[in-house]
N, C-alpha and C positions, 0 to 999 in steps of 0.2 A: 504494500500500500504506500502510495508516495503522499506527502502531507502538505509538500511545498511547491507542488507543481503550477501554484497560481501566481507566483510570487517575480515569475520572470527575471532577470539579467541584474545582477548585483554591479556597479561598475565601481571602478578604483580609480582617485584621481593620483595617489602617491606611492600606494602597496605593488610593488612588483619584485615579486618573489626569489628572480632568476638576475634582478640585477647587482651590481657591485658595489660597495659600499667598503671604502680602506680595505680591496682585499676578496671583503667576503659578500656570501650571495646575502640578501635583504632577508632571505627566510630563514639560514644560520645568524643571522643578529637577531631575528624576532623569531624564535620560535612560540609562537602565537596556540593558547589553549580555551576550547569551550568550556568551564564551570558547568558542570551535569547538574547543579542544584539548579543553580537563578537561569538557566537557559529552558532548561527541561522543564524545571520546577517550579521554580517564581510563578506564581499566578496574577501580580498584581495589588494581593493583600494586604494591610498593615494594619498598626494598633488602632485606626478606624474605620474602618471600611474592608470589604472582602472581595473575594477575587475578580479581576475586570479582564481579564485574558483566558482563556480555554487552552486548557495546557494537558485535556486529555486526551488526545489523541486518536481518540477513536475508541477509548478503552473505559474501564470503571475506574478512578482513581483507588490506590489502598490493594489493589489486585496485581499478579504478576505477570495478568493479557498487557497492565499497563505499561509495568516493568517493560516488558519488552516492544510497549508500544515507542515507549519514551528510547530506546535503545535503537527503534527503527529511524524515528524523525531525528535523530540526534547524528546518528551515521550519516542521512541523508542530508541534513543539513550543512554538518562538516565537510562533504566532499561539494556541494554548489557551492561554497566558500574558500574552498583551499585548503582548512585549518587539517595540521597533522597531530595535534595533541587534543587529549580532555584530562582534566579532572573529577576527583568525586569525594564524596564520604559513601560510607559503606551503603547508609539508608536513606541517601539517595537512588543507590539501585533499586532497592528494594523498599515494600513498605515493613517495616519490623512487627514481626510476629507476638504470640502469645509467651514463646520460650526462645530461649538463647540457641536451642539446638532446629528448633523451625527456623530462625532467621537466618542463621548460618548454610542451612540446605536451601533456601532460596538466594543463597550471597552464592554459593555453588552451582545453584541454575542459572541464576543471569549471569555470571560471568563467562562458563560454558559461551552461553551466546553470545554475548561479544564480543570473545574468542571469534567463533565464526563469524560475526561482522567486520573483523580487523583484517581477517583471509583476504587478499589480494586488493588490500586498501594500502597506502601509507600513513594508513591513521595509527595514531600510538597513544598510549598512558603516560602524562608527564611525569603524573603522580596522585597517591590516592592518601586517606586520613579518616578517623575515625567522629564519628559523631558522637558525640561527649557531653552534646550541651541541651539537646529540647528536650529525652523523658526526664520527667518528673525525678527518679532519682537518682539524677544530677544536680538537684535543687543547689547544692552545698562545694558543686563541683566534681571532679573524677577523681584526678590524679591527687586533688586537695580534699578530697570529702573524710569528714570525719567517721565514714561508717566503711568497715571492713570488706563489708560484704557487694558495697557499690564499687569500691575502688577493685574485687576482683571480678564484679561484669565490665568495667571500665578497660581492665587488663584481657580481658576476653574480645574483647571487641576491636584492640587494639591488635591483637594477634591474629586476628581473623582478618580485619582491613589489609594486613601486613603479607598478610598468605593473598590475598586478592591482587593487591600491587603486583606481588610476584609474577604473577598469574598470568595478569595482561602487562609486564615488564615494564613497569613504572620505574623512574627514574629517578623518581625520588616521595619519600614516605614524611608530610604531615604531620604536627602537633599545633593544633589553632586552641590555645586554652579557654574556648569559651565561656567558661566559667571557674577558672583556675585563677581564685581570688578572693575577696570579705568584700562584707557590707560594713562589716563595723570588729573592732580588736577587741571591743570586751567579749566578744566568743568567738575569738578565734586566737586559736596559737600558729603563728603565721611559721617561726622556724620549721616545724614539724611539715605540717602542710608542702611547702618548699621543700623540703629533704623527700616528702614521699613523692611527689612529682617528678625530681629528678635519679627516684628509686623507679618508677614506673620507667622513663625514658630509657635507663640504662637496662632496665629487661627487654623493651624495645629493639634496641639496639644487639643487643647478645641472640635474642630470638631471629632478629631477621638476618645477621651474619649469618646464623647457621644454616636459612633454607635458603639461601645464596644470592641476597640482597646486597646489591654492590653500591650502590647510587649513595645521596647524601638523604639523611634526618635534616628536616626545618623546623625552627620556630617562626611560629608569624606574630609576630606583635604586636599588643591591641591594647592601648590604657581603660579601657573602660566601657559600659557597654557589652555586657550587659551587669557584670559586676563593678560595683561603684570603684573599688580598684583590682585590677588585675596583674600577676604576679611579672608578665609578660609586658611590662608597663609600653617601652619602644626599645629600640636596638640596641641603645646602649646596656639598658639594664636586663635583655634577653643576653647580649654577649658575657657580661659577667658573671649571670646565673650558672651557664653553660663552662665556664673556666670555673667558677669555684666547683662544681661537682664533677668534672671532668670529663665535662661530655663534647668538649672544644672539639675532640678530633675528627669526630662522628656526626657531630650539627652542623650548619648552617642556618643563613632564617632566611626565609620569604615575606617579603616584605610587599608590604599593601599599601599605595597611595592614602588613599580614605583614612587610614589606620595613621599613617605618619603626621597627618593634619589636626586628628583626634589625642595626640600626642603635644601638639602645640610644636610641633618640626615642620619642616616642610621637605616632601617627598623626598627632593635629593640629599637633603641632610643625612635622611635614614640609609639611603644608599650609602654615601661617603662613608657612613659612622662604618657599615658592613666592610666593605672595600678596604678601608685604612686597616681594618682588624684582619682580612682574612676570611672574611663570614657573610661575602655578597652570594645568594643559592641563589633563589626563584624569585620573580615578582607580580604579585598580583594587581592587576592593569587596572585601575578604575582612579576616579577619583572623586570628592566628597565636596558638597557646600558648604562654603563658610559660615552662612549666616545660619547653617542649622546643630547644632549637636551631636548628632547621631549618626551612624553608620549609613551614609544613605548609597552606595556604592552604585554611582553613576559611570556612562562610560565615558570614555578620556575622550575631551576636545580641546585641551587649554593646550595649546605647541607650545610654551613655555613652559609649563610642569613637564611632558615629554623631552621636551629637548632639554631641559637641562636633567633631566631623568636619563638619554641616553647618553651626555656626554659626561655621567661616572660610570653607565655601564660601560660605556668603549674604553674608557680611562683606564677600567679594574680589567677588560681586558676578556668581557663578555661573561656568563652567567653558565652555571652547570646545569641549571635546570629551566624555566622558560617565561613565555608572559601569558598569565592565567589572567583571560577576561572573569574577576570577581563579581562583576557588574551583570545589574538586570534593568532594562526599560525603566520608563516613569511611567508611574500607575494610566495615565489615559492613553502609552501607546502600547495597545495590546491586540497588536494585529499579527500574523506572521510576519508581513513584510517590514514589522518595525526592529523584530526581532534581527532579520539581516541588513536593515539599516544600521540598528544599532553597533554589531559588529564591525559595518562598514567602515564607520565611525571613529570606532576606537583604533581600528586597525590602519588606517589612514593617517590618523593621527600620530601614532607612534612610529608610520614608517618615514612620515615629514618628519617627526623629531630625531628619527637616526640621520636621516639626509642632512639637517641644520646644524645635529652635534660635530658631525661629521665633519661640515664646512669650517665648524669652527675650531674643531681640532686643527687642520690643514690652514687655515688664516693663521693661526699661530701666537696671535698678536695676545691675548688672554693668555696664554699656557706662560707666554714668554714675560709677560709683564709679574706674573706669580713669580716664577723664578728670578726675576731680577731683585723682585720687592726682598725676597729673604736672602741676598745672593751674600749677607753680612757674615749667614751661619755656614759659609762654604770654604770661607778663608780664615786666615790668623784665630783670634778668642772666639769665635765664633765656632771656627771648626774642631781646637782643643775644649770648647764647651760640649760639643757633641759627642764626641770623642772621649768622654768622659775623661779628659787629662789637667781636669780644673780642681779647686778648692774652693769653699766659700770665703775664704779669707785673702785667696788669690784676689778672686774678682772683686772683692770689697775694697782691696788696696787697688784694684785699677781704676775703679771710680774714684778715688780719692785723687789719684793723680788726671781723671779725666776733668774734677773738677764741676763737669754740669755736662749729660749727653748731647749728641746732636739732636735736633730735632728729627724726629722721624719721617719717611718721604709719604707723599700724599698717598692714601688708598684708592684715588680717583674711581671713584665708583660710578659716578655717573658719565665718565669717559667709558667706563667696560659694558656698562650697559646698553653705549650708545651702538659699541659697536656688536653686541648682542642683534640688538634693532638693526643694523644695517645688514648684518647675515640674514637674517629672518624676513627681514620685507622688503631689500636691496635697496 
């Protein structure tokens, strides 16, 4: 049954796939993934209003004619589009059963099938993750819940997502703590909490070494939202988490526009923070309203949030895993054809922002103007500062004989931006 045969010719004013960019083809810089949730699933709905889009396919919602309905239009839709990757949570494929071992025999039928929808496609699994956060109990969290018996369906789940990844050879395995956090410290013992999360990760980890999971573990970062604070606050405090319990070697994070906003950063910040550490994985494409709060995971139009988004990822020297559109429509477009607009969209966007990062790696004039501004710490005290060949009493006694520094040289920022503006709109 085809779903989207009314929808006619998608066209690309920037996205092409096969052309060159520093080197490489446009589709090894974006390797570009559908979200099986908000594509398949997203209906529309929010905390006022319910669904404005028909997003079943042909099928009963909650059933596994649907499962595989949503597996048909999902296939279908990714090959009239290009795209070679998706994403998933487990119960997104499925609707979750009455018991842990019915769920898992239906996590075993439809992947089977997708298996067979992958058969002589280039479609691939970026990567998959476990869903942690809508039943009921997860009220208190997974990996953080104070009850024994939730954190080992949490662990169950998480083994099973893990076998599934395998499965359809994901590239990389997921941790989004949606609910791995407090509402409030007078009932909660926060060490604890943190120590069994990163006790969960590293069973993760051990388990999917052994059934031959080679790819990276991500954190994705999210301050808040739905718990008032979350452990996973942004990248910096995802990076440190990850080195005090020793999970550095093994992690990465995936990083979410919308998420970095909601952080009070701004997207490429969280990239840089990644990149400067060592810990730039995946990122998920969308990006967020200012003027709203909340997670509203829109897709990417702003070319200055992309473009300065690809030029840390060209900087770090590309990404191990890809760009997961997070994003779903706005509630009144719930058409099919807004559904491949939307993509359009996002995907257009981000391949002007590699073509603009790109221009402005090659102009030169930004990379070169950084390097001049610190060019202090490359010579003389400067570079016995670095060099760890200093004292503090050294450089105390050299101020004294400096007597009062130079003045520092201008940051000219509104010179870098102009010439931002002039790559961007010539």
């Amino acid at each position: 049954m085809a779903y989207f045969d009314s929808v006619g010719e998608i066209k690309f004013r920037y996205w092409d796939p096969e052309k060159k960019i520093l080197g490489k083809k446009m589709k090894e810089h974006l390797p570009f993934a559908m979200a099986w949730w908000h594509n398949l699933g997203a209906a529309g709905g929010d905390m006022f209003g319910s669904a404005s889009a028909d997003k079943s396919f042909g099928a009963v919602p909650g059933t596994m004619e649907h499962a595989k309905a949503k597996a048909d239009a999902g296939f279908e839709f990714m090959k009239k589009l290009g795209l070679e990757y998706f994403c998933f949570h487990d119960l997104d494929l499925v609707p979750e059963a009455e018991t842990l071992e019915e769920t898992n025999a239906r996590l075993d039928e439809i992947s089977d099938y997708i298996l067979e929808k992958m058969k002589g496609t280039n479609i691939k699994c970026l990567w998959g993750t476990a869903n942690l956060f809508n039943n009921p109990r997860y009220m208190n969290g997974a990996g953080s819940s104070c009850s024994t018996e939730v954190y080992c369906f949490a662990a169950a789940q998480v083994k099973k997502a893990l076998d599934i990844t395998v499965k359809l050879g994901g590239r990389g395995y997921v941790f989004w703590g949606g609910r791995e956090g407090y509402e409030t410290l007078l009932n909660t013992d926060m060490k604890l909490e943190q120590e069994n999360i990163a006790a969960l990760m590293k069973m993760a980890v051990e388990y999917g070494r052994s059934i031959g999971f080679k790819g990276d573990f991500y954190i994705e970062p999210k301050p808040k939202e739905p718990m008032k604070h979350q452990y996973d606050f942004d990248a910096a405090t995802a990076i440190g988490f990850l080195r005090r319990y020793g999970l550095d070697k093994d992690f990465k994070l995936n990083i979410e526009a919308n998420h970095a906003t909601l952080a009070g950063h701004t997207f490429n910040h969280e990239l840089r923070v990644c990149a400067d550490n060592g810990m730039l994985g995946s990122i998920d494409a969308n990006q967020g309203d200012l003027l709203l709060g909340w997670d509203t995971d829109e897709f990417p139009f702003d070319v200055y949030e992309t473009t300065f988004a690809m030029y840390e990822v060209l900087r770090a020297g590309g990404l191990t895993g890809g760009f997961n559109f997070d994003a779903k429509n706005r509630r009144p477009s719930n058409t099919p054809e807004d559904m491949f607009q939307a993509f359009a969209l996002g995907m257009d966007s981000f391949a002007l922002g590699l073509i603009k990062a790109a221009a402005i790696i090659e102009d030169g004039r930004i990379d070169g103007f950084v390097k001049n501004r610190y060019a202090d710490w490359e010579k003389g005290i400067g570079a016995d500062i670095r060099a760890g060949k200093t004292t503090l009493a050294q450089l105390s006694d050299m101020a004294v004989r400096l007597g009062k520094p130079a003045a520092p040289p201008s940051g000219k920022q509104e010179y870098l931006q102009r010439i931002v503006n002039e790559i961007l709109f010539g």
